[in-house]
C-alpha positions in Angstrom: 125.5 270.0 87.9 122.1 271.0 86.2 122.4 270.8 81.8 121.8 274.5 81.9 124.5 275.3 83.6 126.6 273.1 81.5 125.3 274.2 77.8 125.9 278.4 79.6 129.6 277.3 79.5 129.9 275.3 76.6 130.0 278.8 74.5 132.2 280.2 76.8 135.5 278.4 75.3 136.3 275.3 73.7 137.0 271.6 75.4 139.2 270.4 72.8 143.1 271.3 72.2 143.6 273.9 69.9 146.5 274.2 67.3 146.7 278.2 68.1 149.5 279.0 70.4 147.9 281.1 73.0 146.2 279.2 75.4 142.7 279.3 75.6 140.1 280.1 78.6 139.4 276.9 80.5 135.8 275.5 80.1 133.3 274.7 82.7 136.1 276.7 84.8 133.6 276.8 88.0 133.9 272.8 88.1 137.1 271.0 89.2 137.9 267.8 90.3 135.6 265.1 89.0 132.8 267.2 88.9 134.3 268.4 85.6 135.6 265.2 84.5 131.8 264.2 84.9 129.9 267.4 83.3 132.3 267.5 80.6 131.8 264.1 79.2 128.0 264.4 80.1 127.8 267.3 78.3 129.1 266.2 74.8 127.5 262.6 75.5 124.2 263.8 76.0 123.7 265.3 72.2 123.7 262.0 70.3 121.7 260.5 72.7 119.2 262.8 72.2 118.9 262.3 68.4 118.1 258.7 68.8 115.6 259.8 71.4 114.0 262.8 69.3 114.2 260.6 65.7 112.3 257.7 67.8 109.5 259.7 68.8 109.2 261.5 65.6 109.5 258.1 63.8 107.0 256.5 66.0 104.2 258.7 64.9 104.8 258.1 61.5 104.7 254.6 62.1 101.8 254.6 63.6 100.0 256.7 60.9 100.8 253.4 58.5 99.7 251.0 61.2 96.4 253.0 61.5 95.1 254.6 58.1 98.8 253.8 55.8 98.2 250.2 55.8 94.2 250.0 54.5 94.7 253.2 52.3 97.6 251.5 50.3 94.9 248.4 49.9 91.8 250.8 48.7 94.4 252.5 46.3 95.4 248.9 44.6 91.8 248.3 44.4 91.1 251.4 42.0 92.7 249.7 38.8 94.8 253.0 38.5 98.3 252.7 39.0 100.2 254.8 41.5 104.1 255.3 42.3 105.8 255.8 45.6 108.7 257.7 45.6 111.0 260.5 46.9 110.8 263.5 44.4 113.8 265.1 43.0 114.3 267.8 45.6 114.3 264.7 48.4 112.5 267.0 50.4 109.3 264.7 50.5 108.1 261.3 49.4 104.7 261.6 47.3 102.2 259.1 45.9 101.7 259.6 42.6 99.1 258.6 40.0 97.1 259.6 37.2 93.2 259.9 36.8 92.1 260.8 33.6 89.3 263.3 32.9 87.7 261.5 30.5 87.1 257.9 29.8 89.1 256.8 26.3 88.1 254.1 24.4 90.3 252.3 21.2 89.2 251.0 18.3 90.7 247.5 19.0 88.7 247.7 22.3 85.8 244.7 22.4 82.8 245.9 23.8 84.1 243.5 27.2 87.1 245.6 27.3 84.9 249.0 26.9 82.9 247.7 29.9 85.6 246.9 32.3 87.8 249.4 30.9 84.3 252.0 32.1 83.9 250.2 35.5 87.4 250.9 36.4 87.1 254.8 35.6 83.8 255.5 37.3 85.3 253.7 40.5 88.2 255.8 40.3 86.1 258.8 40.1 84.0 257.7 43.0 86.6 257.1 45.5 88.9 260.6 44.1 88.1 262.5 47.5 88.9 259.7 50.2 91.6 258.6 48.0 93.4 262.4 48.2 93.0 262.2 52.1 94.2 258.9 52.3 97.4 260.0 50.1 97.4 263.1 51.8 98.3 261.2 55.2 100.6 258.8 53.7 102.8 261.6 52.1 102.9 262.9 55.4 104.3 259.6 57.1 106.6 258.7 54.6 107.8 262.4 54.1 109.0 262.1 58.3 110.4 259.1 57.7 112.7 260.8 53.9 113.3 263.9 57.0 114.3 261.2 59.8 116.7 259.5 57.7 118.3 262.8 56.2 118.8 263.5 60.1 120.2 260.3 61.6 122.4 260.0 58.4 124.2 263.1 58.8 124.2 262.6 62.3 126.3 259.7 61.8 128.7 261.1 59.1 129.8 264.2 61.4 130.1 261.5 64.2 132.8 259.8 61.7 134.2 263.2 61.4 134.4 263.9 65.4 136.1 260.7 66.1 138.6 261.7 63.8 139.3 264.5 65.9 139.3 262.7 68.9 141.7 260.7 67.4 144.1 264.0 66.5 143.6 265.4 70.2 144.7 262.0 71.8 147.7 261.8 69.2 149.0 265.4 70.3 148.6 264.6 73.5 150.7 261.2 73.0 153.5 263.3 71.5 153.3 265.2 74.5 151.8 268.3 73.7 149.5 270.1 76.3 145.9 271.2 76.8 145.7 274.8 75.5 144.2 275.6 78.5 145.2 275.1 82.6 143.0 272.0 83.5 141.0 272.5 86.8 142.1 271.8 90.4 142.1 267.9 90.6 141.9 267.1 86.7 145.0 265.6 85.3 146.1 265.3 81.8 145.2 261.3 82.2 141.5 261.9 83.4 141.4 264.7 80.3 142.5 261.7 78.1 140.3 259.3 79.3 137.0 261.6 78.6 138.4 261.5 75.0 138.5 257.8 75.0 135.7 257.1 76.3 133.6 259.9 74.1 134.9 258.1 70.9 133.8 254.8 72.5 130.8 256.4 72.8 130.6 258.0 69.7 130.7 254.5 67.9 127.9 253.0 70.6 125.7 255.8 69.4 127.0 255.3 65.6 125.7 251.5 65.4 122.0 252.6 67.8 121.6 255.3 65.0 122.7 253.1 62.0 119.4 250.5 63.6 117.4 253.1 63.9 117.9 254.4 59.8 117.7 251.0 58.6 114.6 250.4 60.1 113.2 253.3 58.3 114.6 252.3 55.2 113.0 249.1 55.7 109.8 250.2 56.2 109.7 253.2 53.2 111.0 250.1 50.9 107.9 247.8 52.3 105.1 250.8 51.2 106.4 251.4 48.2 106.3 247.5 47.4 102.7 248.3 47.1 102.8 250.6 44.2 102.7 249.9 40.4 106.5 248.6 40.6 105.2 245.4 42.7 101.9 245.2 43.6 102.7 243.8 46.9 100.3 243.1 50.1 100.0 246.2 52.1 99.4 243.6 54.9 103.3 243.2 54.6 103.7 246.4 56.4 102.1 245.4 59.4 105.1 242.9 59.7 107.4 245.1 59.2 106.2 247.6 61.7 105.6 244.8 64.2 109.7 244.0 63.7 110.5 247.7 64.2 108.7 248.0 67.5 110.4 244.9 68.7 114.1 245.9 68.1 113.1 249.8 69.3 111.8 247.8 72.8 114.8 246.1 72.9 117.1 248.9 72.7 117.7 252.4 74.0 120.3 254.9 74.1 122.9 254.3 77.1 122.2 257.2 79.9 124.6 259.9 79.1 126.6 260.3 82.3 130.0 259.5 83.5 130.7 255.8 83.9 130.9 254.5 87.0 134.1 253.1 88.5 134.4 249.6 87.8 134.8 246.7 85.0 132.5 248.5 82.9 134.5 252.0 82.5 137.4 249.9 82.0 135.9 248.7 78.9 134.7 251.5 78.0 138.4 252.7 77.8 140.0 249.6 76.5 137.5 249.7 73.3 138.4 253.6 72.8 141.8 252.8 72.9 141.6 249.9 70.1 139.1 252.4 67.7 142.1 255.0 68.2 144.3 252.6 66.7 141.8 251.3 64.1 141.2 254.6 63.3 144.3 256.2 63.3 145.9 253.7 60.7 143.0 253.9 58.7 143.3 255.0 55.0 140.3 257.4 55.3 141.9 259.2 58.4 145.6 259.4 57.1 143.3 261.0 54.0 141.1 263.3 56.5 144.5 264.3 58.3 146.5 265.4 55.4 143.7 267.8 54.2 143.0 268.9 57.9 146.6 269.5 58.4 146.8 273.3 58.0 143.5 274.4 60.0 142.8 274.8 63.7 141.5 271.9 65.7 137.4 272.2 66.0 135.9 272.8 68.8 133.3 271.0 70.7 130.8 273.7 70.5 130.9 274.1 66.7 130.1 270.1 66.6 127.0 271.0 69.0 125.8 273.4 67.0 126.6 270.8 63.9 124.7 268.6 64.9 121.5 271.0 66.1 121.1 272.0 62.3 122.3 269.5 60.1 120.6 270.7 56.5 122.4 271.0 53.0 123.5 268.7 50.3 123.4 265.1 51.8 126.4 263.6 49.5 126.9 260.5 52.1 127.3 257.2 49.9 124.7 255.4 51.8 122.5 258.4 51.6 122.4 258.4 48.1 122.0 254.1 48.1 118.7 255.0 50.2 117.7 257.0 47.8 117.7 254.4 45.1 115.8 251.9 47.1 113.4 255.0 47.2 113.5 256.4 43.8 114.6 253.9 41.2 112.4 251.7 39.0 114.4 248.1 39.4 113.0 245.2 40.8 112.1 245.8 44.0 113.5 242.8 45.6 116.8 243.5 44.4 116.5 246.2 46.6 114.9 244.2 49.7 118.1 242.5 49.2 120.3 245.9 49.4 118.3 246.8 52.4 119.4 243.7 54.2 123.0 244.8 54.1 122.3 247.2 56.3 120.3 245.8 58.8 122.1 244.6 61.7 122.5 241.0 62.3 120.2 239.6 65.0 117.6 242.7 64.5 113.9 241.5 64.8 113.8 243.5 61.1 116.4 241.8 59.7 114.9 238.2 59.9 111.7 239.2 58.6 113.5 240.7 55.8 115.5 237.4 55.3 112.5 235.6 55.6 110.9 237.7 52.8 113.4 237.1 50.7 113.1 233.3 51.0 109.5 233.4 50.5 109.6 235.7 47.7 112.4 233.6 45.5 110.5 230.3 46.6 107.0 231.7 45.1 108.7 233.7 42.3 109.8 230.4 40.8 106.0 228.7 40.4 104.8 231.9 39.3 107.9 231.8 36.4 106.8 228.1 35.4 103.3 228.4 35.2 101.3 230.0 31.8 98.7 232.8 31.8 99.1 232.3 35.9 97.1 235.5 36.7 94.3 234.4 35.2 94.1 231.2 36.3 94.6 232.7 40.2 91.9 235.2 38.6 89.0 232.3 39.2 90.7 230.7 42.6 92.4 227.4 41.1 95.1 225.9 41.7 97.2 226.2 38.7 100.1 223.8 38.9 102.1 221.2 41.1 103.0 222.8 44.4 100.5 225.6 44.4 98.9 225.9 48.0 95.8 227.6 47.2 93.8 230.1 45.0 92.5 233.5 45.9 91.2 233.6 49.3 90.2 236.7 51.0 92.5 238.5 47.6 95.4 237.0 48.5 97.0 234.1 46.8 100.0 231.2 48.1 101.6 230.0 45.0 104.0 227.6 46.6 103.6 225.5 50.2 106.6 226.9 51.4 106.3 230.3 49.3 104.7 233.1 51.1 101.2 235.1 50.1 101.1 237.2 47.3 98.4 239.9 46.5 95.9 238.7 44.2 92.7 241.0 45.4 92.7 242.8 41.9 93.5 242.7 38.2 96.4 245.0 39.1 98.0 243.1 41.8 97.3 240.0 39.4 99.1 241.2 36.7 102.3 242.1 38.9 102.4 238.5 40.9 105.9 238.2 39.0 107.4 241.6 40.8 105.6 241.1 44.3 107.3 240.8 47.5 106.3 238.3 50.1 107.0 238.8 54.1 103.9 236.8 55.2 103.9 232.9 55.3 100.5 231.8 55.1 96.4 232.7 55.9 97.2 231.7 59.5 100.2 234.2 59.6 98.7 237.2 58.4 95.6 236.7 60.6 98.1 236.6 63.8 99.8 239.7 62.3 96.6 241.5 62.2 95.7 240.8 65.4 99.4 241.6 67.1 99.2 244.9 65.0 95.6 246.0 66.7 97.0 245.3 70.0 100.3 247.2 69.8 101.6 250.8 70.4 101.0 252.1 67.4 97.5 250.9 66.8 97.0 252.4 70.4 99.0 255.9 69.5 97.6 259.1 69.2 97.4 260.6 65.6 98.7 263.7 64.8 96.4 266.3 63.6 97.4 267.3 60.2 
């Protein structure tokens, strides 16, 4: 059966038992046999699908906006001697880049006519550079503000998921103890085959759950990486490119299972087998036996309230994780303590989640030369080496403090001054040149740009 036909009787009456006593109109009534079995399932299937698939696409352009102008306009920005803050503003209805460039050029009296000079130099190229500079922030708002709206999305998406497995796991309970559909199934649909559609849609529901939860962290990943550039850090922008690289890999490698009936076979039998074990996790949960008792005394929902749920998912966003994305986003603390938060989400064996473990290795190794070695940032300043195990001096801006430590940003007296609070995702010279290069030839250098 075509969709159309499907969402024209979805509003029609509901799929799901009903705690009312009168029995209820039959949906998709014109379909019997497996045919509704098969457009029943498809028909609630389909929706989260589609989220990953819509927050992908809308993701992607984003991405590509960074890989294109995000990457060398957060270099030019660390180059102006002003400093500038990434960060989701207070109504999280956008991320901005802010920063602060004064009227007028201030001098102090305890200035010395060197610091007058480069204190000068540093306004008038700030001046200069004020109208690209707005453009350039201008399109990185814009990326980073689809990425705060992507997340908000998928997030929710994946708490009401939570939400309509519990339900599935009330209708399969009533129907356990017995209780009926609240409406006459179709001709050749039996209570069993109704059953198994709600096993294997909260099967599904938790398939979707961990694609989504990739998808988010990914995001997260990468707003954490651009805002590693900012005042707070000081990091490489190149360290982006990495990361992007790493999302395009693990989005490759994955895509949302085709919502239709499964077939007969192994494969459905699994799908029903790991419903049935989530509907006994989840039943003798603590957070359902919680849900339950305050749900106790309303109606069962309906599938077509969930659709339209998930179709225009705005308010509060109160979700715990939510609000620990936010402080990776918003808050002022080292920013590899949050790398390190970030990683907790990331699933294990992601493309992302090694680079970020990598980073973190890289980062601690060089963190601890930069810790034991006085007035470092000037010494980097003139391209020496500046202590036992330092790898090399500023080449090309950036800096290797340690052989095995990875390259810091050293192409300015504000990156220099930060070495202490930088993150590190790229080995060596030889890495970041291959990074470059992989980054030119993928999608998202190849991608269209939208017109803003």
């Amino acid at each position: 059966m075509k969709r159309r036909t499907f969402l024209g009787a979805l509003g029609t009456a509901p799929l799901w038992l009903g705690a009312c006593a009168h029995k209820e109109e039959t949906p998709l009534a014109h379909l019997y046999g497996t045919d509704w079995v098969h457009g029943a399932y498809e028909l609630y299937a389909g929706k989260y699908a589609s989220i990953q698939t819509s927050s992908e696409q809308a993701t992607k352009s984003a991405y590509a906006m960074l890989a294109q102008k995000g990457v060398t306009a957060l270099d030019a920005l660390q180059t102006r001697e002003v400093p500038f803050f990434i960060r989701v503003d207070q109504s999280e209805q956008g991320f901005s880049v802010q920063r602060d460039v004064p009227e007028r050029l201030t001098f102090t009296a305890d200035m010395s006519q060197a610091d007058r000079d480069a204190a000068q130099a540093r306004w008038e190229k700030a001046r200069e550079t004020i109208q690209t500079d707005y453009e350039q922030i201008r399109r990185l708002d814009w990326a980073l503000t689809t990425l705060l709206s992507q997340t908000q999305h998928v997030r929710s998406a994946i708490d009401n998921g939570k939400i309509e497995q519990y339900r599935l796991v009330r209708q399969l309970s009533a129907l356990a103890e017995g209780d009926k559909p609240p409406f006459d199934l179709p001709y050749q649909v039996t209570t069993a085959d109704y059953r198994d559609v709600l096993l294997l849609l909260l099967e599904r529901l938790d398939d979707d759950a961990a694609r989504l939860a990739r998808v988010e962290s990914d995001i997260v990943t990468v707003g954490l990486t651009a805002r590693a550039t900012d005042a707070g850090s000081g990091s490489l922008a190149a360290n982006l490119n990495k990361v992007l690289l790493a999302v395009v890999t693990d989005a490759d490698a994955t895509s949302p299972r085709a919502a239709t009936y499964p077939a007969e076979g192994d494969a459905r039998a699994q799908y029903v087998t790991h419903g049935k074990a989530l509907y006994d996790s989840i039943k003798a949960s603590p957070e359902y036996v919680k849900w339950e008792k305050h749900e106790s005394t309303k109606a069962f929902d309906q599938l077509g309230q969930m659709l339209s749920l998930v179709d225009s998912m705005t308010g509060l966003h109160v979700s715990a994780i939510y609000q620990q994305v936010l402080d990776v986003w918003r808050g002022d603390a080292d920013y590899l303590s949050y790398l390190k938060s970030v990683v907790k989400m990331l699933p294990g064996g992601s493309e992302v989640a090694k680079v970020a473990d990598q980073a973190i290795e890289l980062t601690e190794k060089a963190r601890k030369v930069v810790g034991q070695v006085q007035n470092v940032a000037g010494q980097v300043q003139r391209g020496v080496a500046v202590a036992k195990g330092v790898a090399a001096g500023d080449t090309g801006g950036v800096v290797q403090l340690a052989k095995d430590g990875g390259l810091f940003n050293a192409g300015s007296d504000f990156a220099r001054s930060k070495l202490s609070r930088q993150i590190a995702f790229i080995k060596d010279q030889s890495e970041l040149q291959q990074v470059q290069g992989l980054i030119a030839d993928s999608s998202l250098a190849k991608s269209a740009l939208p017109t803003l």
